[in-house]
C-alpha positions in Angstrom: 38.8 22.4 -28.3 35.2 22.0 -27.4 34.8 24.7 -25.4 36.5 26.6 -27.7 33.8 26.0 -30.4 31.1 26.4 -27.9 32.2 30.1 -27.4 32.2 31.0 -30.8 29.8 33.8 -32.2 27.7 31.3 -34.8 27.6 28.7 -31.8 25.6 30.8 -29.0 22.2 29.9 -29.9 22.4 27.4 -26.6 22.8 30.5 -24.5 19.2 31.3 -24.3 18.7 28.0 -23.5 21.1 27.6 -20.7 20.2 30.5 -19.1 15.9 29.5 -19.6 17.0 25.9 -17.6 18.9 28.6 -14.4 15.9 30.4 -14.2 13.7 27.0 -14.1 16.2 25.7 -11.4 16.5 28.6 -8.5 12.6 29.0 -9.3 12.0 25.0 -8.6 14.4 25.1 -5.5 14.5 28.3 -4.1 17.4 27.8 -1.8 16.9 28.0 2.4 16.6 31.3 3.1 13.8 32.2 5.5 10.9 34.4 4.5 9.2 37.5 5.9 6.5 36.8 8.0 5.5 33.8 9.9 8.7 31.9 9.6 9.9 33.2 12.7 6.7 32.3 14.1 6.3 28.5 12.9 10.0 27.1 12.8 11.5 25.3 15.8 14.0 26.8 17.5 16.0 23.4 18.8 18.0 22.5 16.3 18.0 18.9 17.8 13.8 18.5 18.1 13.3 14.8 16.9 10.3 15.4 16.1 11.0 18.4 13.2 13.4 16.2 11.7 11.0 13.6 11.4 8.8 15.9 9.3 11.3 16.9 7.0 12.3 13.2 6.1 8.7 11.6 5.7 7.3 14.9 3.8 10.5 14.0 0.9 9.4 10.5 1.2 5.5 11.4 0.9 6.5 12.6 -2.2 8.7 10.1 -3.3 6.0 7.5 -2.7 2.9 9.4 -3.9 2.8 8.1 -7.4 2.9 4.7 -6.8 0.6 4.8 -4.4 -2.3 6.7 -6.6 -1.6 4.1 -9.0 -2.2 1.1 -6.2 -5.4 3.2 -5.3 -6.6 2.8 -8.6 -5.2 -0.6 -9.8 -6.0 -2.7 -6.4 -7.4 -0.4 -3.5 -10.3 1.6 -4.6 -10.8 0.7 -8.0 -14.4 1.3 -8.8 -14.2 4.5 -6.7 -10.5 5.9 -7.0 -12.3 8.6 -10.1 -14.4 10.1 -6.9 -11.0 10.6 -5.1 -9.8 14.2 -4.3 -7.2 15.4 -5.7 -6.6 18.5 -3.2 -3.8 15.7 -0.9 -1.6 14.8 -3.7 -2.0 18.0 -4.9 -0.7 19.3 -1.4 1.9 17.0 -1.5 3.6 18.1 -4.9 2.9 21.6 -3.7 0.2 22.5 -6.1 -1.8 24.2 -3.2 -3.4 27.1 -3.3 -0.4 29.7 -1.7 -3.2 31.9 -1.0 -5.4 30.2 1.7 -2.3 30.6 3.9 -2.1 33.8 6.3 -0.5 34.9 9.1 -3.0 33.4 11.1 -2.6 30.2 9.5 0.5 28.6 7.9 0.9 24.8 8.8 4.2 23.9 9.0 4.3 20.8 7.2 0.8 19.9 5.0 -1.8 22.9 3.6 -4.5 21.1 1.6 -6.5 23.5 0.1 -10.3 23.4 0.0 -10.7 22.3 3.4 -13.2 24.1 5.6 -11.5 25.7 8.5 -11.6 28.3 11.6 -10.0 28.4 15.0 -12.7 27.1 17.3 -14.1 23.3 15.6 -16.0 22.3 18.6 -19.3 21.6 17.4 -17.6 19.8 14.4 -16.8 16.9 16.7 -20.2 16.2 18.4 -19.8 12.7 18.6 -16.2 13.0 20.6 -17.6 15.6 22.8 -20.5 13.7 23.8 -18.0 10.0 24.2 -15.7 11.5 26.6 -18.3 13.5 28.5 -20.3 10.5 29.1 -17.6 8.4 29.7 -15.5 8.4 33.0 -12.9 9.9 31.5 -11.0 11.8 34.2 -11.4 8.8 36.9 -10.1 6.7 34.2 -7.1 9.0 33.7 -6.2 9.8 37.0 -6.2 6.0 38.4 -3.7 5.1 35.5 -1.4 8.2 36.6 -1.7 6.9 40.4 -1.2 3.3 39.6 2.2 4.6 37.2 3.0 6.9 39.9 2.4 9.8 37.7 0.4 12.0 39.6 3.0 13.4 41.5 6.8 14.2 40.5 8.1 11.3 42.1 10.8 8.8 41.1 8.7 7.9 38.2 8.6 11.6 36.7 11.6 10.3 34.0 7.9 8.6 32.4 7.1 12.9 31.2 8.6 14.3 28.7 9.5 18.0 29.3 8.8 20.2 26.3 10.4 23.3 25.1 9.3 26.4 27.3 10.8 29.9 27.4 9.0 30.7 30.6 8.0 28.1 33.3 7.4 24.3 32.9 5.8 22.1 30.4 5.4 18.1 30.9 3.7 15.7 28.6 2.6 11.8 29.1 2.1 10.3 26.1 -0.5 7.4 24.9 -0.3 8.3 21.1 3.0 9.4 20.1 3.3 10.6 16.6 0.8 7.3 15.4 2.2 4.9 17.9 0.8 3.5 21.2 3.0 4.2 24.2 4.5 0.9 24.9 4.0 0.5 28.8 0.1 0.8 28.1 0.4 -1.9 25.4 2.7 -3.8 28.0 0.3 -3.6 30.6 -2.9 -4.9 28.2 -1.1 -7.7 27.5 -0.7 -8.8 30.9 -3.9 -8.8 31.5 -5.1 -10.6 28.9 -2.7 -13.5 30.3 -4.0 -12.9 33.3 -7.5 -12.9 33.3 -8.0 -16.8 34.3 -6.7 -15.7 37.5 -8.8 -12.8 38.5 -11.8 -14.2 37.3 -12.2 -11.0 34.8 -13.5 -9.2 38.0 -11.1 -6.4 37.4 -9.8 -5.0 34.1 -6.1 -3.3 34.1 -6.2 0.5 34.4 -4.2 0.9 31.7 -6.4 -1.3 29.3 -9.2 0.9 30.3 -7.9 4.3 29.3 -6.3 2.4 25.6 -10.3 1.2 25.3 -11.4 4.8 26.4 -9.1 6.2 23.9 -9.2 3.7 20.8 -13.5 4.3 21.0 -13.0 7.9 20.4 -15.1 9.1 17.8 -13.0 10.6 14.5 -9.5 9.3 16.1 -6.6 10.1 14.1 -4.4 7.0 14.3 -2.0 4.8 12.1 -0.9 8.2 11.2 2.5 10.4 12.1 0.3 13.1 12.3 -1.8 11.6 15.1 -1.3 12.0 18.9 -3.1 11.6 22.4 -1.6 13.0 25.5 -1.6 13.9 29.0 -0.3 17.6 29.1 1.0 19.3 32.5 2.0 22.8 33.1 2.4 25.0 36.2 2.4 28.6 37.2 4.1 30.9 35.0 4.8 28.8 32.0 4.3 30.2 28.8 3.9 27.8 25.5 4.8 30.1 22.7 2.9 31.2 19.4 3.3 28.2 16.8 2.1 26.7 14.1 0.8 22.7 14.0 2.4 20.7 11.2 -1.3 20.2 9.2 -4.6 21.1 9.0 -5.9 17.9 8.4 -6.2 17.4 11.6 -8.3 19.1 14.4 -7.0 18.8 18.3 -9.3 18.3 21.1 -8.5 19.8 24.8 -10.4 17.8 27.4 -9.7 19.5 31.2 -9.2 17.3 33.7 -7.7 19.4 36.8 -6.7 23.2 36.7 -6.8 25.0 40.0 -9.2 26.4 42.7 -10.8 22.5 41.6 -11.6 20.0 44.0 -8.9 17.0 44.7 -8.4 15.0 41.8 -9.6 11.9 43.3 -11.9 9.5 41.7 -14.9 9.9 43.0 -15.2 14.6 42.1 -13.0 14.1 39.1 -15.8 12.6 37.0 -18.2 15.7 38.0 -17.7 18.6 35.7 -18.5 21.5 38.2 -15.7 21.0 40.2 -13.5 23.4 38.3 -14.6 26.5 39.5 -15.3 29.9 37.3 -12.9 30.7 34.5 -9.4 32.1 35.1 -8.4 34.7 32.9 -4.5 33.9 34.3 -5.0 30.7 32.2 -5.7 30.7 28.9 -5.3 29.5 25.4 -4.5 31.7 22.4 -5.6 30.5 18.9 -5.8 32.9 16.4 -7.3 36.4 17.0 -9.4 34.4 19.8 -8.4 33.4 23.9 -10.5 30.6 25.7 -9.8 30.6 29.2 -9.7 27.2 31.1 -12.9 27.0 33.0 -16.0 25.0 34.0 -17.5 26.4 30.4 -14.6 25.6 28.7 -13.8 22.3 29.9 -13.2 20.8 26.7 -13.2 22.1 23.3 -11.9 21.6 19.9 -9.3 24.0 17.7 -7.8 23.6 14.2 -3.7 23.8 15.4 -2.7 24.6 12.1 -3.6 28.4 13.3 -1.2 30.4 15.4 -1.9 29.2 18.9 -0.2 29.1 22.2 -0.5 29.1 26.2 -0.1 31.3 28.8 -0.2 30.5 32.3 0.1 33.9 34.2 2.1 33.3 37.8 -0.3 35.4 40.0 -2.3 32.4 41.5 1.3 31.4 42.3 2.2 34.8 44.2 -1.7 34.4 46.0 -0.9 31.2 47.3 2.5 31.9 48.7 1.3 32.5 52.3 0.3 28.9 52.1 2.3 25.6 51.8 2.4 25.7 48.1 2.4 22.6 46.2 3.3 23.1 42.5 1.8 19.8 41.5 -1.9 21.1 43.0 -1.3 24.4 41.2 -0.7 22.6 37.9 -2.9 22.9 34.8 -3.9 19.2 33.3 -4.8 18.2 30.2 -6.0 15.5 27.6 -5.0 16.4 24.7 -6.5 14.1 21.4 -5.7 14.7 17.5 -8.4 14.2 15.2 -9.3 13.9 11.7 -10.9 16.8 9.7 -14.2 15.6 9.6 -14.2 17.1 5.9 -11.6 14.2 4.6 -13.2 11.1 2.9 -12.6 8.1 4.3 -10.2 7.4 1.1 -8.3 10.7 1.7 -7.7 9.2 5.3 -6.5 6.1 4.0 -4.2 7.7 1.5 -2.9 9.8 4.7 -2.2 6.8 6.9 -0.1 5.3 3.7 2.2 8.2 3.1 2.7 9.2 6.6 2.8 6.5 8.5 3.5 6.2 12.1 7.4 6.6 13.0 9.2 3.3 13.7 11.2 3.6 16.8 12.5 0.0 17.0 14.2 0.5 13.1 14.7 4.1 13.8 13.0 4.6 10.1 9.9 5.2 8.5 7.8 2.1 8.7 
């Protein structure tokens, strides 16, 4: 009987209405169909990656939690500052961007914040980290840690790298900062030592405390933060990383060389001198953008906003040179410290308010902590 009177000529002025509130609706939630462009580009092809599925559920919650916590910022946090706040995050995160700063060179895959300087090549933005790890001993630091974990070789204790996706070739990864937390056998292994230092006579610090204190120094470190991450990445002759998208360009990622081939052996005492790594190799190169950086002694390390296309290609021809020889993958491989930093641009609220709505992933509660 309702309906009935609903459908009746002098009732239809709800029609207009109704129809205004569909329009509204596939306009607010366009459905999952993939647009032209960079889609193809950007999205992950596993339909299992952890990591992708991680994003999805912490961006919903981002913006389920945003409210509450601009009102904390201004109520407890920041108060007699929170007016001088940005607003180009939250407005990010509600999707108030600006749809034009993307472009086919750059299309994050997760967070666009508009108004934030950017370009492919960021090194001389991050002095300060530059000069740290150069005049640190970064690489013998590194590679006694991988020796004393058995990690320098591909051993019994190669379950310790992960193996990433790779059409072409093979790509390892070590991690020490995974997605904003600390990989547990370093944290493990500081511990110890701290119980332990009666016995020693503090004459000898654990390996592994020294590259967490190398790392935890770095200068603009993104940490207590999903979008944060320091690793150890490994790949070998004829390995290509394809084109993709980072998940924000908040962040800015550092590559620091530590052993590509044609360098001398990766022992202690040549790692830490920066010459041993011979001219550049146009078989190995990074891709960012409209630019290529080959690996080489003047590109040892450098920084790069991810949020730009970028990939890796690793040409097998040194491979095919060497074949006349006794070839040993693990000489020919191409290593790597990789560090995530934060867009020196951010204020030190707008970093706060990042480490609060995407906080590092919880592995023990298999949640969002």
């Amino acid at each position: 009987m309702c309906l009935r009177y609903l459908f009746t000529p002098e009732n239809y002025s709800w029609v207009p209405l109704f129809i205004l509130c569909l329009v509204y609706y596939f306009y607010k939630y366009p459905g999952v169909e993939k647009e032209e462009g960079n889609s193809e580009i950007s999205s992950c092809k596993n339909p299992d990656c952890i990591r992708c599925l991680r994003y999805g559920h912490v961006q919903q919650k981002a913006k389920s939690r945003l409210a509450w916590m601009l009102w904390d910022f201004k109520t407890r946090k920041y108060r007699s500052n929170f007016s001088s706040l940005n607003r180009r995050i939250p407005n990010a995160i509600q999707g108030q961007h600006d749809e034009n700063k993307k472009t086919s060179l750059q299309d994050p895959t997760v967070l666009m914040v508009s108004n934030l300087p950017s370009r492919e090549i960021v090194t001389d933005w991050h002095r300060c980290a530059f000069e740290y790890l150069t005049q640190q001993p970064t690489r013998v630091i590194i590679f006694e840690v991988l020796q004393h974990l058995g990690l320098d070789g591909d051993g019994s204790f190669s379950r310790n790298w992960t193996a990433n996706d790779s059409p072409k070739g093979e790509w390892k990864v070590f991690h020490i900062l995974n997605q904003g937390l600390w990989n547990p056998i370093l944290l493990s292994a500081a511990n110890d030592n701290n119980e332990n230092t009666n016995n020693n006579n503090n004459y000898k610090m654990s390996y592994r405390k020294k590259l967490l204190d190398l790392v935890r120094h770095i200068p603009g470190l993104l940490e207590n933060c999903l979008f944060g991450n320091v690793y150890i990445s490994r790949i070998y002759p004829g390995t290509t990383i394809e084109p993709h998208f980072g998940p924000t360009n908040i962040r800015h990622r550092l590559q620091f060389l530590l052993k590509m081939p044609g360098s001398l052996e990766s022992s202690s005492s040549s790692l830490s001198n920066r010459n041993n790594f011979g001219s550049c190799n146009s078989t190995l190169f990074l891709s960012v953008g409209d630019k290529k950086i080959p690996y080489g002694l003047h590109n040892d390390i450098f920084v790069f906003d991810d949020s730009f296309l970028h990939s890796v290609t690793y040409l097998d021809e040194l491979k095919r040179k060497t074949d006349f020889i006794d070839f040993n993958e693990t000489e020919q491989a191409r290593i790597v410290l990789i560090i995530d930093l934060w867009h020196p641009d951010l204020q030190d609220m707008e970093r706060t308010l990042l480490q609060e709505l995407y906080p590092p992933f919880s592995q023990d509660n298999n949640k969002i902590s």
